[in-house]
C-alpha positions as CSV (number, residue, x, y, z in Angstrom):
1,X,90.0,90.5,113.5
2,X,92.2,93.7,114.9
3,X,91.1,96.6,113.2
4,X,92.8,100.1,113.6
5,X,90.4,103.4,112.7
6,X,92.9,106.5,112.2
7,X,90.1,108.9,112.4
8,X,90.2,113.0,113.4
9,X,86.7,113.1,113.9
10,X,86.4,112.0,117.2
11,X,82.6,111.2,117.0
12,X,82.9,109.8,114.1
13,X,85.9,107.3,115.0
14,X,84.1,106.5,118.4
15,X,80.9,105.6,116.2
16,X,83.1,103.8,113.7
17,X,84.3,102.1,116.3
18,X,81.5,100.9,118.1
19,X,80.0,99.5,115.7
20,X,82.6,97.0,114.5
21,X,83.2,95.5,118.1
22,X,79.5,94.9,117.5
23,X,80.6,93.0,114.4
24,X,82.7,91.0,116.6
25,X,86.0,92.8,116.1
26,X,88.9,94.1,118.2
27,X,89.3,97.9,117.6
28,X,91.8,100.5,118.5
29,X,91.5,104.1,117.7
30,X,93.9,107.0,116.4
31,X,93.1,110.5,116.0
32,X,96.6,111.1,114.5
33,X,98.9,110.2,112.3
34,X,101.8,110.0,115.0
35,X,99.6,108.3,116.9
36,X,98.0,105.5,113.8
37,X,102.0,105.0,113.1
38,X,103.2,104.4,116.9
39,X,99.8,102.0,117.3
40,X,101.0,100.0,114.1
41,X,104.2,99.3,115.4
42,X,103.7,97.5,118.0
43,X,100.7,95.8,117.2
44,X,99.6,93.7,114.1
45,X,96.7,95.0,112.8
46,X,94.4,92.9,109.8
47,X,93.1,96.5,108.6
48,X,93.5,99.8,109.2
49,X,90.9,102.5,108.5
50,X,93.2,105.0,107.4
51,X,91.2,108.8,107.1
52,X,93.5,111.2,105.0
53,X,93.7,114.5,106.1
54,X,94.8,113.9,109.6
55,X,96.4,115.7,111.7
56,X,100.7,115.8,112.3
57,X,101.3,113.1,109.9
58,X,99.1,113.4,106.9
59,X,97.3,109.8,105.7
60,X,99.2,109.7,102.7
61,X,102.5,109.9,104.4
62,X,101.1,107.1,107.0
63,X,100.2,104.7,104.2
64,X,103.4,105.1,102.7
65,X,105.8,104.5,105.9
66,X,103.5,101.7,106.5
67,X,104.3,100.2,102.9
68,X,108.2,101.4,103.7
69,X,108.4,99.5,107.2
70,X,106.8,96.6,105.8
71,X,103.7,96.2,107.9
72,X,101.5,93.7,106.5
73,X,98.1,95.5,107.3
74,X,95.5,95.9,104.8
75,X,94.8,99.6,104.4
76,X,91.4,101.1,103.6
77,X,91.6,104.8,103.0
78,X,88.8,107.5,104.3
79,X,88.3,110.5,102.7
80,X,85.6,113.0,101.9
81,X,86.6,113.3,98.1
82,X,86.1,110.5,96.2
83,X,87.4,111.4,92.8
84,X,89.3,109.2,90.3
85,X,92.0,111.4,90.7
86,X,92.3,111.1,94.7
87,X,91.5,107.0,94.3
88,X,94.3,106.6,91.8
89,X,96.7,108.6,94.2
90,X,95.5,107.0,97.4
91,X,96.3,103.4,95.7
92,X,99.4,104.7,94.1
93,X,100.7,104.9,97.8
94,X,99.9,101.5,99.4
95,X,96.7,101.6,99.9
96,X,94.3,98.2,99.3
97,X,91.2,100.1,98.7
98,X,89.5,103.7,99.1
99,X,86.4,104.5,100.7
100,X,84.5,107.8,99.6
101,X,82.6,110.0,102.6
102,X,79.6,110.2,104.0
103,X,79.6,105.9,103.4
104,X,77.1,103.5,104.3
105,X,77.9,101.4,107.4
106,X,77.1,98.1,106.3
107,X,79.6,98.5,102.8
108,X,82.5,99.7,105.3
109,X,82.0,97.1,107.0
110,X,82.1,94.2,104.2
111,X,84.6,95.9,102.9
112,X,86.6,95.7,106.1
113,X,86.0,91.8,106.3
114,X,86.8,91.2,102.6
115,X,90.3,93.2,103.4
116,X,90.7,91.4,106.3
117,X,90.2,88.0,104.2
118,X,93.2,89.0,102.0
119,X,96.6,87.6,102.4
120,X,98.9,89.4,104.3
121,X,100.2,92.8,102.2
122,X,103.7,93.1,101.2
123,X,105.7,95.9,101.4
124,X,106.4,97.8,98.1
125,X,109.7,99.2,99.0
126,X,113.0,97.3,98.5
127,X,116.2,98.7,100.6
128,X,119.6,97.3,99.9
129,X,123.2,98.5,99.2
130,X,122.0,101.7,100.5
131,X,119.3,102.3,97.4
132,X,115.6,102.4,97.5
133,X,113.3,101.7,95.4
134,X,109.6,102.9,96.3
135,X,107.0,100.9,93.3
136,X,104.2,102.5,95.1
137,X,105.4,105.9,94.2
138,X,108.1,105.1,91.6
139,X,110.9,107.1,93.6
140,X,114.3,105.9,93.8
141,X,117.0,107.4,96.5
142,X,120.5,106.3,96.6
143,X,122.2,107.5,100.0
144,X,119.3,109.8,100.5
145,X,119.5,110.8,97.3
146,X,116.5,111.3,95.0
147,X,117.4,109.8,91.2
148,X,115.1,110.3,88.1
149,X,115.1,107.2,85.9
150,X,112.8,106.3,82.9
151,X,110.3,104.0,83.5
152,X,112.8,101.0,81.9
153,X,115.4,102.1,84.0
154,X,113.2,101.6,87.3
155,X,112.2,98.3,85.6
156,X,115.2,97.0,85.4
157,X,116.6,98.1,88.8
158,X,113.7,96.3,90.7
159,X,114.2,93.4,88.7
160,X,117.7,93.0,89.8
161,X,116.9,94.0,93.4
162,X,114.1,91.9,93.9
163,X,116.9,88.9,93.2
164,X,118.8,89.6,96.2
165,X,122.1,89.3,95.3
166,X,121.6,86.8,92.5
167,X,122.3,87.8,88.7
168,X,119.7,88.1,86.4
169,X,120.6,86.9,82.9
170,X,119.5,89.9,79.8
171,X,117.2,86.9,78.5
172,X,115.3,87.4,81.8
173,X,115.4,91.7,81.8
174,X,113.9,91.6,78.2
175,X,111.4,88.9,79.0
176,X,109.8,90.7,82.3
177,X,110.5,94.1,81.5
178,X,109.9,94.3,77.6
179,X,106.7,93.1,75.3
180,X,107.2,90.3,72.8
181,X,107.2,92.6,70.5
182,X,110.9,93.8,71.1
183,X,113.9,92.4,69.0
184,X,115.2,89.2,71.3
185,X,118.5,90.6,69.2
186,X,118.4,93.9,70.6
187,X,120.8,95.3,72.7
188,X,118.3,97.7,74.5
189,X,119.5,95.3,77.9
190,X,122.7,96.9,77.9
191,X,122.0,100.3,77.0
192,X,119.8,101.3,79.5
193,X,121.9,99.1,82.1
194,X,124.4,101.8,80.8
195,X,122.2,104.3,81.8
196,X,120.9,103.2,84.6
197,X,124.4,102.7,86.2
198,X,125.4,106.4,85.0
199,X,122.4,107.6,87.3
200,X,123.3,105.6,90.2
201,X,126.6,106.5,90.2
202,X,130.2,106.0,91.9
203,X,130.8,103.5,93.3
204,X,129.6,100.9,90.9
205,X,126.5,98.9,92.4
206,X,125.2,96.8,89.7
207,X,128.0,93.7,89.0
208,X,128.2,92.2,85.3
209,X,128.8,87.9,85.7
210,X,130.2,86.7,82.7
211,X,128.2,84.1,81.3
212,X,124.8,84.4,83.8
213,X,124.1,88.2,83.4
214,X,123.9,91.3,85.9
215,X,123.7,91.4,89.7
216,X,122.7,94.6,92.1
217,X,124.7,94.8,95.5
């Protein structure tokens, strides 16, 4: 298994380290966050040991252009606060699981190889026609832009840009992104497709196909 450790703490990271190759793993170190980024880009790593406050590019905004560039490496996050508050926000950014410090060896380790045992991560940010739409941190840009939508609104949009290209009939919006307990007779569909298309703005981007629904791009 090739492991990164994005680590500060040089002794730390070198003791880290060490003692995974004696697991039987390949490891690389990082003591920065320009460093942990240029290292993932040319190499595929299972898991990275991603420590948070690092220096030039901060851990969270290293998990997050990880997510953004796709990079299919499971990401354990380091830190020395351990709150729900700080794991909630560290998973809200990409990351597959949080690791309070100080941490016993032997739990980093098996949960290193149970990360590493995962299927390959996906990336939770969808690009096209010049939008994107971040599901980690619920932001939406167009052109740069930043756009507030409601949480149906985002709903929607990932719904028709995780079709590529193909329309998605209203039956489909109001099965995935409503409960069963919304009126199939409703026209909530179209209103917030209103909406949604007033906030992206000119030109249009989101098609209506007579007779098989709504298409993004």
């Amino acid at each position: 298994m090739r492991v990164l450790v994005v680590e500060d703490e040089e002794r730390l990271a070198a003791t880290i380290a060490r003692g995974l190759r004696r697991e039987g793993m390949a490891v690389d170190v990082a003591h920065d966050g320009a460093c942990a980024l240029e290292k993932a880009s040319i190499t595929d790593y299972a898991v990275i040991l991603l420590d948070r406050n690092l220096p030039l590019v901060h851990g969270d905004e290293v998990c997050h252009q990880l997510r953004r560039d796709g990079s299919a490496a499971r990401v354990l996050m380091l830190t020395a606060s351990a709150s729900t508050a700080d794991l909630v926000e560290g998973l809200s950014l990409g990351a597959d699981d949080y690791l309070g410090k100080p941490f016993a060896f032997e739990e980093l380790v098996a949960r290193v190889r149970a990360l590493g045992r995962r299927p390959p991560a996906v990336s939770s940010v969808l690009s096209r026609a010049g939008v994107t739409l971040d599901t980690g941190r619920r932001e939406v840009t167009r052109e740069g832009q930043d756009l507030t939508l409601t949480p149906k609104e985002f709903a929607v949009l990932e719904q028709l840009m995780l079709a590529e290209g193909a329309a998605v009939s209203a039956e489909e919006l109001l099965e995935r992104v409503w409960d069963e307990q919304t009126d199939p007779f409703t026209n909530v569909v179209r209103v917030t497709l209103m909406t949604l298309r007033r906030k992206l703005g000119d030109p249009p981007i989101i098609d209506t196909v007579i007779g098989a629904g709504y298409r993004f791009g």
